[in-house]
N, CA, C and O atoms as CSV, one atom per row, in Angstrom:
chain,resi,resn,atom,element,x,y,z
A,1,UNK,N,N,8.570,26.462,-14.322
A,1,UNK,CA,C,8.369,25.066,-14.038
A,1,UNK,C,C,6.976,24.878,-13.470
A,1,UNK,O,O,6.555,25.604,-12.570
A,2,UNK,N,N,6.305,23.952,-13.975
A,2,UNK,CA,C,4.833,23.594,-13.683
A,2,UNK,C,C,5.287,22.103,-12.677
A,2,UNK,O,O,5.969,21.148,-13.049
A,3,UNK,N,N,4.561,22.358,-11.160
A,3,UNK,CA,C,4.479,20.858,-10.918
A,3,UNK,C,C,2.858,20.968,-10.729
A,3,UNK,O,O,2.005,21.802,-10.424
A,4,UNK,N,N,3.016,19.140,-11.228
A,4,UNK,CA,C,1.601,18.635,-11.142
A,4,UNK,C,C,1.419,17.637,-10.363
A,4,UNK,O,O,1.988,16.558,-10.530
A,5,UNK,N,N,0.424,17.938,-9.214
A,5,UNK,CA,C,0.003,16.588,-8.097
A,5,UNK,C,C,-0.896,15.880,-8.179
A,5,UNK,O,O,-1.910,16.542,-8.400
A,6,UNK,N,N,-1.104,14.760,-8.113
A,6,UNK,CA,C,-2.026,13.855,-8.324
A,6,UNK,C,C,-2.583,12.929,-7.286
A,6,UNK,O,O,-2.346,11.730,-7.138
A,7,UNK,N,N,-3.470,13.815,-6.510
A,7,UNK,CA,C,-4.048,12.515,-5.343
A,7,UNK,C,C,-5.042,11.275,-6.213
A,7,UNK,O,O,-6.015,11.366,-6.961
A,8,UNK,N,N,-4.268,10.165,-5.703
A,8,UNK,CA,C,-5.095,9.097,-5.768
A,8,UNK,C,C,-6.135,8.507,-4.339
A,8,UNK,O,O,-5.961,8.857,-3.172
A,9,UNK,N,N,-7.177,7.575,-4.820
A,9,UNK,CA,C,-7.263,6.859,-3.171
A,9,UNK,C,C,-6.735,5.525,-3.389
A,9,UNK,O,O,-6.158,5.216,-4.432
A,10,UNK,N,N,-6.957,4.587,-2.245
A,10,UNK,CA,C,-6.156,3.760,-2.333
A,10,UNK,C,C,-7.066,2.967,-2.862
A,10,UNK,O,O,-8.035,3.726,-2.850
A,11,UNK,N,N,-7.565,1.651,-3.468
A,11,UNK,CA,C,-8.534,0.657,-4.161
A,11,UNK,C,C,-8.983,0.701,-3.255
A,11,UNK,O,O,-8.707,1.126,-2.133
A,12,UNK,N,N,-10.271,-0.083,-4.030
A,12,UNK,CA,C,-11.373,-0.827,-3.061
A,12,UNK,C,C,-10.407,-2.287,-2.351
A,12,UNK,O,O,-9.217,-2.271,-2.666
A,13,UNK,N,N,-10.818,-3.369,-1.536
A,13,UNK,CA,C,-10.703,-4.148,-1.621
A,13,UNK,C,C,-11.348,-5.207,-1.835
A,13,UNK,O,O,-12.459,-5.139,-1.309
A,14,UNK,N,N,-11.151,-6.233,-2.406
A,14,UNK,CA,C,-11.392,-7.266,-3.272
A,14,UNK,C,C,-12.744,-7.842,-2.961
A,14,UNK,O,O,-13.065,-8.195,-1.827
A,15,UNK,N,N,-13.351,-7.905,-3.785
A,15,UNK,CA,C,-15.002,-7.870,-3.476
A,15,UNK,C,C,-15.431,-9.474,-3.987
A,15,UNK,O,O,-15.168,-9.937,-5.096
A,16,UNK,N,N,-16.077,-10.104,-3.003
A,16,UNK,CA,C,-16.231,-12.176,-3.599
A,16,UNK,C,C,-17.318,-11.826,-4.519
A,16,UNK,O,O,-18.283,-11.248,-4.020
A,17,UNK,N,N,-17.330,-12.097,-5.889
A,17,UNK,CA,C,-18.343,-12.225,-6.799
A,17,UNK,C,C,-18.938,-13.555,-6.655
A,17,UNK,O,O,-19.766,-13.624,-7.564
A,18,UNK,N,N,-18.950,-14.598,-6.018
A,18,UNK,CA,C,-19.573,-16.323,-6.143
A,18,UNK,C,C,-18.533,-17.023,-5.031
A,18,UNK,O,O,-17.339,-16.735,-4.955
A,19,UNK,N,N,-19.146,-17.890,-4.278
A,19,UNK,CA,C,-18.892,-18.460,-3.282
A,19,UNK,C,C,-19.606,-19.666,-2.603
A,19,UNK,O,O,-19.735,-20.265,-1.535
A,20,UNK,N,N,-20.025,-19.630,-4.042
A,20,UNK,CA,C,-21.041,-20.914,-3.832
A,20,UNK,C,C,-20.460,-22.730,-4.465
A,20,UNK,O,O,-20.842,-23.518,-5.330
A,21,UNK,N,N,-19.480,-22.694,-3.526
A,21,UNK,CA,C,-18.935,-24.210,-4.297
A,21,UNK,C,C,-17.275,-23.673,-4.505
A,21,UNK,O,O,-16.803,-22.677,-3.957
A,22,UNK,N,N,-16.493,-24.657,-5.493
A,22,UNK,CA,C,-15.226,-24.392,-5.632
A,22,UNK,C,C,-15.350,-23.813,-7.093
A,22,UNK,O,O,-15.419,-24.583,-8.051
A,23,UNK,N,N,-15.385,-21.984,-7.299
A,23,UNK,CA,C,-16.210,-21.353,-8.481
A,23,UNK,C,C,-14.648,-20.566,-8.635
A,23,UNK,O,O,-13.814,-20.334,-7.760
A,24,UNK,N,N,-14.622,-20.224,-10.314
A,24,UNK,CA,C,-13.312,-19.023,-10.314
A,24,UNK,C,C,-12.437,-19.485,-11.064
A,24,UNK,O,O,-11.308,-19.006,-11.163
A,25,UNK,N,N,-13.011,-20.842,-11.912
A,25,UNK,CA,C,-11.403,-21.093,-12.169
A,25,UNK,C,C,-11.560,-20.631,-13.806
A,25,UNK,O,O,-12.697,-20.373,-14.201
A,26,UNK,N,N,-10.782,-20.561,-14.449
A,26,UNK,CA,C,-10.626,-19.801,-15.716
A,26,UNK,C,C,-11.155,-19.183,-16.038
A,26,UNK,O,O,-11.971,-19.489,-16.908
A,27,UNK,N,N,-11.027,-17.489,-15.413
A,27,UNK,CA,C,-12.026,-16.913,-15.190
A,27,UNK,C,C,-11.475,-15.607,-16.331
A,27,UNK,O,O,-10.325,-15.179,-16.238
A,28,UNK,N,N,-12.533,-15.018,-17.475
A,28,UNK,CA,C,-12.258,-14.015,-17.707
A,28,UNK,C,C,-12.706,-12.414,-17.183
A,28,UNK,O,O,-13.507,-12.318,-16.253
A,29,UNK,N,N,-12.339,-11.607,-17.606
A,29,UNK,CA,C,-13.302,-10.297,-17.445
A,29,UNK,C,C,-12.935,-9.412,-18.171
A,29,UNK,O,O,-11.743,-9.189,-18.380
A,30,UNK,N,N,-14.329,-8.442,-18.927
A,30,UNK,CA,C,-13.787,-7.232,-19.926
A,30,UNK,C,C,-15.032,-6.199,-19.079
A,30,UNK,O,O,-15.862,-6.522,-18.230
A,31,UNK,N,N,-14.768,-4.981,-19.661
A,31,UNK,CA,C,-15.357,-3.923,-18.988
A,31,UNK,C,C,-16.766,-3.381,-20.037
A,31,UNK,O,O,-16.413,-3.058,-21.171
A,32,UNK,N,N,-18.174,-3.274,-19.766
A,32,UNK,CA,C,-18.694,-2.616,-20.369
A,32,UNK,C,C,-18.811,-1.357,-21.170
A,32,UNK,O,O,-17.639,-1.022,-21.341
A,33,UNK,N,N,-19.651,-0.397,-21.807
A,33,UNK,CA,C,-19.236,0.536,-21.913
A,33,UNK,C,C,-19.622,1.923,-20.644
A,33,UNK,O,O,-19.506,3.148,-20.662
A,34,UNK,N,N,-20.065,1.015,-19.744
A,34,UNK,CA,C,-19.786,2.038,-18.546
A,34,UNK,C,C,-18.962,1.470,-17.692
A,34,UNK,O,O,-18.989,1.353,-16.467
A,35,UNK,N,N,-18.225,1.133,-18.508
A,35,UNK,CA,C,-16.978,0.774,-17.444
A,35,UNK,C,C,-17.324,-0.181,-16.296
A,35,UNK,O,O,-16.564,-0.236,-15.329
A,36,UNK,N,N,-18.410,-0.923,-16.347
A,36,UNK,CA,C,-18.562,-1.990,-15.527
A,36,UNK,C,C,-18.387,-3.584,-16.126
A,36,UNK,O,O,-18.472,-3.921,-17.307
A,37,UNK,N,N,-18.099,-4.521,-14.864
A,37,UNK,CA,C,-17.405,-5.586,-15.459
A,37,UNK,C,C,-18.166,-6.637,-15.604
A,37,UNK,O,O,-19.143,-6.667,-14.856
A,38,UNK,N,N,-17.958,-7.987,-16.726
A,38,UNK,CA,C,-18.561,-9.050,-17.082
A,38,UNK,C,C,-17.476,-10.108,-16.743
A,38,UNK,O,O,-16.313,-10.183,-17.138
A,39,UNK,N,N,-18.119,-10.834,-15.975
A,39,UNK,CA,C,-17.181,-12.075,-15.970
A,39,UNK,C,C,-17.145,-13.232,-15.993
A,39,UNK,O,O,-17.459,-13.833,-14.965
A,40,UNK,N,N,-16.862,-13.758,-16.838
A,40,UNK,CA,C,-17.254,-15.502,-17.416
A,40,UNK,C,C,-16.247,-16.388,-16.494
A,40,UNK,O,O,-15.153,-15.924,-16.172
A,41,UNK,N,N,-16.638,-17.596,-16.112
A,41,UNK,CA,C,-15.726,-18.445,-15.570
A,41,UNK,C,C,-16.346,-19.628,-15.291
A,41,UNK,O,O,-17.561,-19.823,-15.314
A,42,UNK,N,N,-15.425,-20.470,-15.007
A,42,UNK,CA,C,-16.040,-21.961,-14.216
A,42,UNK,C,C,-16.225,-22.620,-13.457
A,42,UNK,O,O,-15.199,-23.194,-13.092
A,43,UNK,N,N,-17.358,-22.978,-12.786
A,43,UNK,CA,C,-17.825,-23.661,-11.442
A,43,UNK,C,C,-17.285,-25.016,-11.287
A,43,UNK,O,O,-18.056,-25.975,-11.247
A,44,UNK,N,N,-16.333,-25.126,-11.218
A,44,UNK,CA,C,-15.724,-26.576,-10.796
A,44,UNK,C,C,-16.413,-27.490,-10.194
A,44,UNK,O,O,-16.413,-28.652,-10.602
A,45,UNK,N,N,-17.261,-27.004,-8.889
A,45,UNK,CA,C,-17.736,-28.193,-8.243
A,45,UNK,C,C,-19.031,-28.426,-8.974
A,45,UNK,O,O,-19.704,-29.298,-8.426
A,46,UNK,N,N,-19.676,-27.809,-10.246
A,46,UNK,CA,C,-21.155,-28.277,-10.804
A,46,UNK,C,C,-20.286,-28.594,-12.410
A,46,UNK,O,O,-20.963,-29.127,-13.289
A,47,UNK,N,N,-19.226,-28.344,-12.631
A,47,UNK,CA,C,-18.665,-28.504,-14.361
A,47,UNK,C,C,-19.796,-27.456,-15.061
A,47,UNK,O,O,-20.638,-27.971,-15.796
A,48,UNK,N,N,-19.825,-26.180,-14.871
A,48,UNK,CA,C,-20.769,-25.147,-15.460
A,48,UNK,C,C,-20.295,-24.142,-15.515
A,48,UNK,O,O,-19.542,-23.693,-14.651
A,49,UNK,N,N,-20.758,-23.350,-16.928
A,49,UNK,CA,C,-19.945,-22.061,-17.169
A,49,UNK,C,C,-20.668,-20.780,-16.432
A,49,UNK,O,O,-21.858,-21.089,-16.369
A,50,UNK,N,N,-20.586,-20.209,-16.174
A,50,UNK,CA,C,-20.780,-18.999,-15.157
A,50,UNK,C,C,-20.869,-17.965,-15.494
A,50,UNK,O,O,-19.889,-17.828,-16.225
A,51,UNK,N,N,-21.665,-16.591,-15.473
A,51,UNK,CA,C,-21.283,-15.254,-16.126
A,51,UNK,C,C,-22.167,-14.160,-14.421
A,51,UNK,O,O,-23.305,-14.151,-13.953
A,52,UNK,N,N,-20.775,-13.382,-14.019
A,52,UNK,CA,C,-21.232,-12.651,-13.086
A,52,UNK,C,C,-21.393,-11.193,-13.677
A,52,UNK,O,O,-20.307,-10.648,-13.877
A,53,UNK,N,N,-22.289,-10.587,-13.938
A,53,UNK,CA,C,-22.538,-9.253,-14.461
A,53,UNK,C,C,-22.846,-8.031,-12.925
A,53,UNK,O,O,-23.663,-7.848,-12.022
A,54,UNK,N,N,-21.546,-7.464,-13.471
A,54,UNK,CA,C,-21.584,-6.638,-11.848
A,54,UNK,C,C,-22.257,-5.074,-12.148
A,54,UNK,O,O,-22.227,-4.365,-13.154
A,55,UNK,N,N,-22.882,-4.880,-10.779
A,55,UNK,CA,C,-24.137,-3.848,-10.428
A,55,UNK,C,C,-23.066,-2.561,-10.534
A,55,UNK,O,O,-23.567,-1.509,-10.934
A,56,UNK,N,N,-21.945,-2.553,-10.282
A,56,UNK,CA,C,-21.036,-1.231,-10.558
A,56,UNK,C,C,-19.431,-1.274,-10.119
A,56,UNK,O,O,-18.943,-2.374,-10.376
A,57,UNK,N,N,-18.588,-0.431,-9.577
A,57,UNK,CA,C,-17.561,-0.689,-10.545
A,57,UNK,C,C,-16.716,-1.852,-9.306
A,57,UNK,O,O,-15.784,-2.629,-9.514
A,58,UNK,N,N,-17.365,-1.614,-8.216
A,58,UNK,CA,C,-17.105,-2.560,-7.062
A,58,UNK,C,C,-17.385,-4.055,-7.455
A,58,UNK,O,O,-16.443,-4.836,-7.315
A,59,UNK,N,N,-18.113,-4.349,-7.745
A,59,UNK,CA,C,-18.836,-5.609,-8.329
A,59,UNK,C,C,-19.609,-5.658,-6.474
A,59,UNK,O,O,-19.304,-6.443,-5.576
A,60,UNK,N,N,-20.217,-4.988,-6.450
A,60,UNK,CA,C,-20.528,-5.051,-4.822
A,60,UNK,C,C,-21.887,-5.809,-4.803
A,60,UNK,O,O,-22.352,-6.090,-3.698
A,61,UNK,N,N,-22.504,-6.132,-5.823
A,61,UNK,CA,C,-23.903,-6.812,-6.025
A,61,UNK,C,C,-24.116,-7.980,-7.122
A,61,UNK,O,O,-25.243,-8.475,-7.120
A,62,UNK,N,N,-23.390,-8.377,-7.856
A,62,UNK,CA,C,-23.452,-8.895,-8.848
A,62,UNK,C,C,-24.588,-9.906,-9.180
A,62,UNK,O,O,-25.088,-10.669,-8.354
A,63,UNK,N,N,-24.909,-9.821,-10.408
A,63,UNK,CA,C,-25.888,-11.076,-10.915
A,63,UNK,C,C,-25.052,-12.018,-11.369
A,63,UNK,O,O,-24.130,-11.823,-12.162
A,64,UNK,N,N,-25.400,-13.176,-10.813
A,64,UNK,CA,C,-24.290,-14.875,-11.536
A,64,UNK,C,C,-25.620,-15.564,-11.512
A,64,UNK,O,O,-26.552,-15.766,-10.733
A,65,UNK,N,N,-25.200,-15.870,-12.937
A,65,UNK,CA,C,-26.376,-17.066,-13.758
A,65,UNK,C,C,-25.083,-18.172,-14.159
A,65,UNK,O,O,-23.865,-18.018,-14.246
A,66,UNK,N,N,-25.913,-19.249,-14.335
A,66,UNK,CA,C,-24.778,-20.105,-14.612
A,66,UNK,C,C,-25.629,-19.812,-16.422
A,66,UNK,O,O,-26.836,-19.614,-16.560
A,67,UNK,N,N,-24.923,-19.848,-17.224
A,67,UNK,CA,C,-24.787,-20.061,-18.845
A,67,UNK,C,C,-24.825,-21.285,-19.616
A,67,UNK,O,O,-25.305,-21.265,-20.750
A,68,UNK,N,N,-24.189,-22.754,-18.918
A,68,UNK,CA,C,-24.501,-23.736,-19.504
A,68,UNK,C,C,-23.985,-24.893,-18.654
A,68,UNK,O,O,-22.768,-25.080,-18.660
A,69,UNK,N,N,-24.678,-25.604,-18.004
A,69,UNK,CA,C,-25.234,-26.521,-17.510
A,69,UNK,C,C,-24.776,-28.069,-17.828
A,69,UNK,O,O,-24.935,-28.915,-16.948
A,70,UNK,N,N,-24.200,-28.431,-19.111
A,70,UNK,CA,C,-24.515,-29.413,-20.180
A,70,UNK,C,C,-23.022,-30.158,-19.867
A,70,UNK,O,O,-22.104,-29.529,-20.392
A,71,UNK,N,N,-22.697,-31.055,-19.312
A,71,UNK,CA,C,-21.958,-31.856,-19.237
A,71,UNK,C,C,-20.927,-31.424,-18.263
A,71,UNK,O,O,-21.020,-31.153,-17.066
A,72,UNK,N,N,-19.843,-31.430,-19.140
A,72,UNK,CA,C,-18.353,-30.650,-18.019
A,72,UNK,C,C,-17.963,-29.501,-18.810
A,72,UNK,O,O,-17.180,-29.623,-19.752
A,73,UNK,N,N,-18.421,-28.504,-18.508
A,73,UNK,CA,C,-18.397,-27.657,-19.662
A,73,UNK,C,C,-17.814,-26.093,-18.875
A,73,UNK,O,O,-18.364,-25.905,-17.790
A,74,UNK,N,N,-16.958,-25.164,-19.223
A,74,UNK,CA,C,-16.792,-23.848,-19.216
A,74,UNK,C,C,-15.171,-23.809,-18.721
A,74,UNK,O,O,-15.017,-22.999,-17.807
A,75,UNK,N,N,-14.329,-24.283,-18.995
A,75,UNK,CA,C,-12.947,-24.101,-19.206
A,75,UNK,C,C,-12.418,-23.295,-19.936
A,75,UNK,O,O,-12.603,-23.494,-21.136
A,76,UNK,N,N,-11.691,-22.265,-19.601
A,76,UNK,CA,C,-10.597,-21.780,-20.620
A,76,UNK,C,C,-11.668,-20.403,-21.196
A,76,UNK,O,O,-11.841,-20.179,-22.394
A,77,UNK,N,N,-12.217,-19.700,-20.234
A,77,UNK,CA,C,-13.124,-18.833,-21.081
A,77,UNK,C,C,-12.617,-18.090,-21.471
A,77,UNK,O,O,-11.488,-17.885,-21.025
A,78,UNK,N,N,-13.222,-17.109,-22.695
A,78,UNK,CA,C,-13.055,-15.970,-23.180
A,78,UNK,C,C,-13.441,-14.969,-22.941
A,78,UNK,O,O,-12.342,-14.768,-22.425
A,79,UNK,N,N,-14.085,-13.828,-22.751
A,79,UNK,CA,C,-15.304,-12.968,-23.144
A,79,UNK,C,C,-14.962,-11.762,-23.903
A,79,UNK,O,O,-13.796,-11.413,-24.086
A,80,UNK,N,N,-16.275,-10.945,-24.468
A,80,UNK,CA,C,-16.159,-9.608,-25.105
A,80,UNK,C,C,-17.217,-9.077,-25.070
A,80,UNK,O,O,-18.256,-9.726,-24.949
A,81,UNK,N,N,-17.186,-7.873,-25.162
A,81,UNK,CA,C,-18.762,-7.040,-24.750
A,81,UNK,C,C,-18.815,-6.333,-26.815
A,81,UNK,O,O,-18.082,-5.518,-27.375
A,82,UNK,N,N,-19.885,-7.052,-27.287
A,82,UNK,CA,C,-20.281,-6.234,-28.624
A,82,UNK,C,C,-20.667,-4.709,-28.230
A,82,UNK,O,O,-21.258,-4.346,-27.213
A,83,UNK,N,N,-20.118,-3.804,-29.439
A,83,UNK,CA,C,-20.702,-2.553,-29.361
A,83,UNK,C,C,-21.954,-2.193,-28.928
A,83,UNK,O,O,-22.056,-1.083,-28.407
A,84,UNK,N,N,-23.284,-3.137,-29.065
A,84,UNK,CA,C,-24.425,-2.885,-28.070
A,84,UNK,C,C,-24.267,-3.714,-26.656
A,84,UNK,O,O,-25.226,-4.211,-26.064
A,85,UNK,N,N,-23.051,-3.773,-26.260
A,85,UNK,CA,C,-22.899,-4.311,-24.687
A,85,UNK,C,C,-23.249,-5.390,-24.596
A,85,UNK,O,O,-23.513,-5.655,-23.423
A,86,UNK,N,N,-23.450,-6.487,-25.498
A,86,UNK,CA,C,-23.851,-7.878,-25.614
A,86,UNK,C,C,-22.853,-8.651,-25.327
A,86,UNK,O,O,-21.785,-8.669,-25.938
A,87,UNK,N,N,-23.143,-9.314,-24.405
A,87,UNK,CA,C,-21.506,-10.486,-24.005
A,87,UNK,C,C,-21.606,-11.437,-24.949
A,87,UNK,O,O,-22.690,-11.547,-25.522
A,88,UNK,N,N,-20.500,-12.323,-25.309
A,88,UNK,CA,C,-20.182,-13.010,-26.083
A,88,UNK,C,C,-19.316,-14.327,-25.221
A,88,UNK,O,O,-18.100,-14.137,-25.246
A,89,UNK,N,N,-19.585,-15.142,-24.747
A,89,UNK,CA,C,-18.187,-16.230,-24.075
A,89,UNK,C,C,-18.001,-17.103,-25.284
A,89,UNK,O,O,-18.899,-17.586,-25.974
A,90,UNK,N,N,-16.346,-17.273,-25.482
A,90,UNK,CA,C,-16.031,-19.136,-25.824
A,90,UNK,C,C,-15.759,-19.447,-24.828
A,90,UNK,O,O,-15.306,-18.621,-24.035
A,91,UNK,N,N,-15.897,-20.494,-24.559
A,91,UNK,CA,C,-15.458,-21.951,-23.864
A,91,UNK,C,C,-15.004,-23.331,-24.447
A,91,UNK,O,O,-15.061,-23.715,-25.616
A,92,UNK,N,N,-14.536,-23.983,-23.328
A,92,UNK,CA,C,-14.031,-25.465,-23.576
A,92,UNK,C,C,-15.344,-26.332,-23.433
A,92,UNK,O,O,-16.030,-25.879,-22.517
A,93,UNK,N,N,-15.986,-27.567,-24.116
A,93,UNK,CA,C,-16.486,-28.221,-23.712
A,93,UNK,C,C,-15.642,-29.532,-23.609
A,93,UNK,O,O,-15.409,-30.237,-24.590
A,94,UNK,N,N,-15.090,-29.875,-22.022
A,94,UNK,CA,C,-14.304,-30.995,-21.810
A,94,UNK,C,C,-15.247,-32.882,-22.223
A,94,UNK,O,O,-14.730,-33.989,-22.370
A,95,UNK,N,N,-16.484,-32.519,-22.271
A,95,UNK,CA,C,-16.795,-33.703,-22.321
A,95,UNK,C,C,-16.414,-34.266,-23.780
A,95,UNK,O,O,-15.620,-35.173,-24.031
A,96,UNK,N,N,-17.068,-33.612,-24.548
A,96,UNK,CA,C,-17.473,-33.389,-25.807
A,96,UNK,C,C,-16.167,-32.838,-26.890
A,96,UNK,O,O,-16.400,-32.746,-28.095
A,97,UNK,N,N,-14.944,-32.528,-26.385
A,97,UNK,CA,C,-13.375,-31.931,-26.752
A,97,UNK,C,C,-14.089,-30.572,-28.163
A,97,UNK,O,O,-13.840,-30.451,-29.362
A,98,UNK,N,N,-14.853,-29.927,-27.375
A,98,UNK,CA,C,-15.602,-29.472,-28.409
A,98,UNK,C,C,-15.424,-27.786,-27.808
A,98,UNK,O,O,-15.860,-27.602,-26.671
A,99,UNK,N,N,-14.806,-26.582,-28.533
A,99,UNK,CA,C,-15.080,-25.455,-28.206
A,99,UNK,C,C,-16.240,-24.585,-28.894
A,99,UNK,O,O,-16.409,-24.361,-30.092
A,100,UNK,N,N,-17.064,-24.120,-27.676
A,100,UNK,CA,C,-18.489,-23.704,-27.959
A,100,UNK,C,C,-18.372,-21.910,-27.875
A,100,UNK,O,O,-17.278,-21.357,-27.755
A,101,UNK,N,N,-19.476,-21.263,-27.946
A,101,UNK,CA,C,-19.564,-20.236,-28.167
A,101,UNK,C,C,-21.230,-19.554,-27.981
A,101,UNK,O,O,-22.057,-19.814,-28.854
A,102,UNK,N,N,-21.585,-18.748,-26.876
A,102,UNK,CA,C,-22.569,-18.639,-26.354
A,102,UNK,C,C,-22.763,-16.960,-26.474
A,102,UNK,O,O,-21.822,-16.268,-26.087
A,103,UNK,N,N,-23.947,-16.316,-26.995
A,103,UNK,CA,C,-24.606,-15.158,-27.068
A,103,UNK,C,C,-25.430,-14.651,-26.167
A,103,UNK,O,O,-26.607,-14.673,-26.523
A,104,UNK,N,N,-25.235,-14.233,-25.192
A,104,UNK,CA,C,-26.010,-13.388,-24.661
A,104,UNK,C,C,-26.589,-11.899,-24.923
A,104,UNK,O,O,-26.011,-10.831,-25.128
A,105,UNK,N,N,-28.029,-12.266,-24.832
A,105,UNK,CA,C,-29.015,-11.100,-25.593
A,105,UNK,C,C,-29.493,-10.199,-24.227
A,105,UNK,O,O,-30.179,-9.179,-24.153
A,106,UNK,N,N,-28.994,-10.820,-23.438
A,106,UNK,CA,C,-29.831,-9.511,-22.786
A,106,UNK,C,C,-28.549,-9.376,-20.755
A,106,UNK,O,O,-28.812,-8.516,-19.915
């Protein structure tokens, strides 16, 4: 009989990526290919779509750019990281009942 033990540690705890306003709400996230995370969502109190690209696996530094600006826009996001690590969001555009779709190149 083989036993096998497995220490784990316990998580990190929960690290604020944006805190600037009432931010977070339909929020997605997928993992790069180093396993670090992208996360699209929406700034409620500006109606703007959001993308926090985190410094590692904590998200302990993150870069947040807002992505689009343009009316009442970033509900209901999506995201995906292309095989060259290129994010991709859909979104809702509530003004406009219009779903958009944004490329990020870099």
């Amino acid at each position: 009989t083989t036993t096998t033990t497995t220490t784990t540690t316990a998580p990190a705890g929960p690290s604020t990526v944006d805190s600037a306003g009432q931010v977070g709400a339909h929020t997605s996230l997928v993992l790069n290919s180093a396993s670090v995370a992208a996360i699209s969502y929406e700034d409620v109190t500006n109606s703007n779509l959001k993308l926090a690209l985190c410094d590692d696996a904590a998200c302990s530094n993150p870069t947040v750019s807002t992505v689009d600006s343009t009316d009442d826009v970033g509900e209901y996001t999506s995201i995906c990281v292309s095989s060259a690590d290129l994010v991709r969001i859909s979104y809702y555009d509530s003004t406009n009942g219009d779903l958009k779709l944004v490329l990020c190149n870099d």
